[in-house]
C-alpha positions as CSV (number, residue, x, y, z in Angstrom):
1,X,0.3,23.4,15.1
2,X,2.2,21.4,17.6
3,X,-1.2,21.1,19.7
4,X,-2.7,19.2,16.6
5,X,-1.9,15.3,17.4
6,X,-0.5,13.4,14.5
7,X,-0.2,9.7,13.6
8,X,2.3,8.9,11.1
9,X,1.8,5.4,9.3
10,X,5.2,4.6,7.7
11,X,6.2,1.6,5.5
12,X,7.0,0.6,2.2
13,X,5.0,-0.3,-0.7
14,X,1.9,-2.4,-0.5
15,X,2.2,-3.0,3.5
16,X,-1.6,-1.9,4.0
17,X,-0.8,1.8,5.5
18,X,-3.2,3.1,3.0
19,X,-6.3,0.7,4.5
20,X,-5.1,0.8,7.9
21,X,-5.0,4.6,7.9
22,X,-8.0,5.4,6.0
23,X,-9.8,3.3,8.9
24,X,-8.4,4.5,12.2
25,X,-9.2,8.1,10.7
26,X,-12.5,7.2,10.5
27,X,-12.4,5.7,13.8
28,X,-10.4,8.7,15.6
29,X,-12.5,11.2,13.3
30,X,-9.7,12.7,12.3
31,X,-8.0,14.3,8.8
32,X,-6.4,12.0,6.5
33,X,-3.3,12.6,4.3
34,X,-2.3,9.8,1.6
35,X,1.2,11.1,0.7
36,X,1.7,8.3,-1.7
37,X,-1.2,9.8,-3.7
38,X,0.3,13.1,-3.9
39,X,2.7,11.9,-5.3
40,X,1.1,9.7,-7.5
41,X,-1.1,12.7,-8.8
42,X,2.0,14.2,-9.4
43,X,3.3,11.4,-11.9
44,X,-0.3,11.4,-13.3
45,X,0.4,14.9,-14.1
46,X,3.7,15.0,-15.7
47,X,2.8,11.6,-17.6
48,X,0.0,13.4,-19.3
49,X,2.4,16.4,-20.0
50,X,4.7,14.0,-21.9
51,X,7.4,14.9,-19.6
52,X,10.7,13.1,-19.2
53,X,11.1,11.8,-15.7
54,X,14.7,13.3,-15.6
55,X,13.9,17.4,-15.9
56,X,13.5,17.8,-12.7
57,X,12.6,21.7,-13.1
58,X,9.7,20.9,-15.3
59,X,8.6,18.7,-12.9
60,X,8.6,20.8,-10.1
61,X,6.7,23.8,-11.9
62,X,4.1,21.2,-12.6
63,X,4.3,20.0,-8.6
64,X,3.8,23.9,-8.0
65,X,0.6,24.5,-10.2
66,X,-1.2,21.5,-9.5
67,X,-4.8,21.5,-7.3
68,X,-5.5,18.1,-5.5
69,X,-8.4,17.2,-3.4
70,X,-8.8,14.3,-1.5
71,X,-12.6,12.6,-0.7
72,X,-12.4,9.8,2.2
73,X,-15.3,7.7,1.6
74,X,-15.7,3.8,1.3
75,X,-12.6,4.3,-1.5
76,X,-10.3,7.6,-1.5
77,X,-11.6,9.8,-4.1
78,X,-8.8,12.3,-5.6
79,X,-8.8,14.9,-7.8
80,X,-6.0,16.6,-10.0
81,X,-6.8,20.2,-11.1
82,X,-10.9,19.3,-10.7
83,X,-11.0,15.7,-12.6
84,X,-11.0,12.5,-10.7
85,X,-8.1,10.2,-11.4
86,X,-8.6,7.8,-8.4
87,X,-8.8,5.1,-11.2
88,X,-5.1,5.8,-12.3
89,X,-3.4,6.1,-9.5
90,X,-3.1,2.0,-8.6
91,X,-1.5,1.4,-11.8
92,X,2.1,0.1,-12.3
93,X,3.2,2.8,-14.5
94,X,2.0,5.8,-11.9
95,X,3.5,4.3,-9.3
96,X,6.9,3.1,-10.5
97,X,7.2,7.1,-12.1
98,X,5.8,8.6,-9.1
99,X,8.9,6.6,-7.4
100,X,11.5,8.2,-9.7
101,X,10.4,11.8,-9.1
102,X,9.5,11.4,-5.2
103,X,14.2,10.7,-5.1
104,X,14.5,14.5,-6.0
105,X,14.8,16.7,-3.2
106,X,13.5,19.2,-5.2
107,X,10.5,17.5,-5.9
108,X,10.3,16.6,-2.3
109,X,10.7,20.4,-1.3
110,X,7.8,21.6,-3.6
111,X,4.9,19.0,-2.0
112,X,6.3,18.7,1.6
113,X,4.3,22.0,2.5
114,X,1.5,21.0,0.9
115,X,1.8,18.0,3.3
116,X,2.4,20.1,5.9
117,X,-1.1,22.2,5.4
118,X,-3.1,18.9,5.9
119,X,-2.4,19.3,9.9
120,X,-5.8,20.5,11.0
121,X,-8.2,19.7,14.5
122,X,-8.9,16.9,15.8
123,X,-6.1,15.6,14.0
124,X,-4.4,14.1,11.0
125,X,-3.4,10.8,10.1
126,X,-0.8,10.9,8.0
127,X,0.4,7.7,5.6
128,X,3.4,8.0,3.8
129,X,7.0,6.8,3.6
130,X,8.7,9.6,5.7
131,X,5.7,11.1,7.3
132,X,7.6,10.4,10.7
133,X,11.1,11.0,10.0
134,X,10.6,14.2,7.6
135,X,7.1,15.8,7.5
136,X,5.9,15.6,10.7
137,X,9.0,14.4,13.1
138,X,7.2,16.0,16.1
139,X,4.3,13.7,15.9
140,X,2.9,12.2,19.0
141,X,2.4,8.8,17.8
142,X,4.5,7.1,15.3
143,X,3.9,3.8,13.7
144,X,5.6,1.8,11.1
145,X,4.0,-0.6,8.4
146,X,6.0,-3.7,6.9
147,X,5.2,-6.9,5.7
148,X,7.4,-9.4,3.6
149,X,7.9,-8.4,-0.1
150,X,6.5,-11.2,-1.3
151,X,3.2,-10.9,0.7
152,X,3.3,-7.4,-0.8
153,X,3.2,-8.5,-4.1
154,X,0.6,-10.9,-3.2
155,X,-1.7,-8.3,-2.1
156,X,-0.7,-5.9,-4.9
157,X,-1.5,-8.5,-7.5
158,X,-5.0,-9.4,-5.7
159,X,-5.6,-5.5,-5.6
160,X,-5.1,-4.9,-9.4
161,X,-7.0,-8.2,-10.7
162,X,-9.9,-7.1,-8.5
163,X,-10.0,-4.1,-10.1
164,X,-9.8,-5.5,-13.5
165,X,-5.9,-4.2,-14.2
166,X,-3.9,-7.0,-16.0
167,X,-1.1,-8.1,-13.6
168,X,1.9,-10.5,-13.2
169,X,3.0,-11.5,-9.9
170,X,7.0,-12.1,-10.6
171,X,7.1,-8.7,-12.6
172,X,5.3,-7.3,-9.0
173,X,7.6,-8.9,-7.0
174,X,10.5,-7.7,-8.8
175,X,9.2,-4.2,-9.1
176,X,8.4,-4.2,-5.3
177,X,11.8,-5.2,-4.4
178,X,13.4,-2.7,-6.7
179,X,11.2,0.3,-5.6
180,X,12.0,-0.7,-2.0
181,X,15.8,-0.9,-3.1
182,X,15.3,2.5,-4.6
183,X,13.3,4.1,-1.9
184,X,15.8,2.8,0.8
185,X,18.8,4.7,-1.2
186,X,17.9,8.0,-2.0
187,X,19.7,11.0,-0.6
188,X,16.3,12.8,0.1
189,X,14.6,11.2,2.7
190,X,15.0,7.7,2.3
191,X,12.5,5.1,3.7
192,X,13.1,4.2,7.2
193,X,12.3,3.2,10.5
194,X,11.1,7.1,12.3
195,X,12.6,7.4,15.8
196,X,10.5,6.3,18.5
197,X,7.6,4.5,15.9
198,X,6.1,1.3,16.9
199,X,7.3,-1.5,14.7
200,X,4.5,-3.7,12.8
201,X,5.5,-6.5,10.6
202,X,2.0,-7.5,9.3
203,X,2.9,-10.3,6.9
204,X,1.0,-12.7,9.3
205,X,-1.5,-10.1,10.8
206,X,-5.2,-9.6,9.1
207,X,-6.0,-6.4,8.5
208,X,-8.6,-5.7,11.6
209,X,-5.9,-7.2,14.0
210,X,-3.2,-3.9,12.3
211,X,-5.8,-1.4,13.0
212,X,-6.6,-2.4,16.5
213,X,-3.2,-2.5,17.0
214,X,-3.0,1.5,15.6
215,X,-6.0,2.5,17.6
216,X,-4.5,1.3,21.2
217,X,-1.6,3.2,20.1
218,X,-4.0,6.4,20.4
219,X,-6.5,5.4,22.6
């Protein structure tokens, strides 16, 4: 597996990684992994199974029994158990209680081989929040994916009214900041810089300029 080359594309919450991977797979031809909709999926799941966010057992028998596939065309298609839910996986509420369950290193445990399995030839690009410190810390190339929280919430809100969702910039903002405070403090692999990444802030960068930037990192 170690012959497989990796990119890891690391970063908090609305930085781009999900664009900026999906294109420099397309580019490289190589696999993509969207961690952050496994998660997501996951949330999906357990919010349709009237869970509480706190059992952490149920939780991770539903984590166990779940099927996701994942279709990278012009949008990233997934599907939970056979039904697409691409549609609900940008909203507020999936992604603020795929946050809470993503802290449990149970939880964690349960989906990082499932992770792991996405490592096929050419290659995988992997997009995440600890793709480069926990799931694949042998990559070859490493790159992490910031931008300011409040250009984040700008690009957020822009996201959801294109797609018709209802959205408040200050409750965005606020929500960003909390999930990064969140994400940065958990015990099970917190969000941070991966040894040896390449450092983006992309606050001031257009999108193209990011994934050239990503490419020459490969190329």
């Amino acid at each position: 597996m170690n012959d497989i080359p990796v990119l890891t594309i690391d970063g908090p919450s609305g930085a781009g990684k999900g664009t900026v991977s999906r294109a420099v797979s397309k580019i490289l031809g190589w696999h993509y992994l969207d961690s952050g909709s496994i998660y997501r999926s996951l949330a999906v799941a357990v919010l349709d199974a009237g869970l509480d966010l706190n059992d952490v057992a149920k939780i991770c028998a539903v984590a166990e029994a779940m099927s996701l596939e994942f279709e990278c065309g012009d949008e990233l298609v997934v599907r939970l158990n056979g039904g697409d839910i691409s549609g609900r996986l940008a909203t507020e509420t999936t992604g603020n209680a795929a946050s809470i369950i993503a802290a449990y290193p149970e939880v964690r445990a349960v989906l990082l081989q499932k992770q792991k399995d996405f490592q096929r030839l050419p290659g995988l690009v992997a997009d995440g929040r600890d793709m480069g410190s926990v799931v694949f810390p042998e990559a070859k190339y490493k790159v992490y994916l910031t931008a300011s929280a409040e250009e984040r919430a700008l690009r957020r809100y822009k996201q959801l009214i294109e797609k018709g969702i209802d959205a408040n910039l200050p409750q965005i903002t606020r929500e960003i900041e909390e999930r990064d405070r969140r994400d940065s403090q958990r015990a099970s692999a917190p969000l941070t810089v991966p040894e040896g990444a390449h450092y983006i802030d992309s606050s001031s960068l257009s999108i193209q300029q990011v994934i050239d930037q990503v490419v020459n990192l490969v190329e």
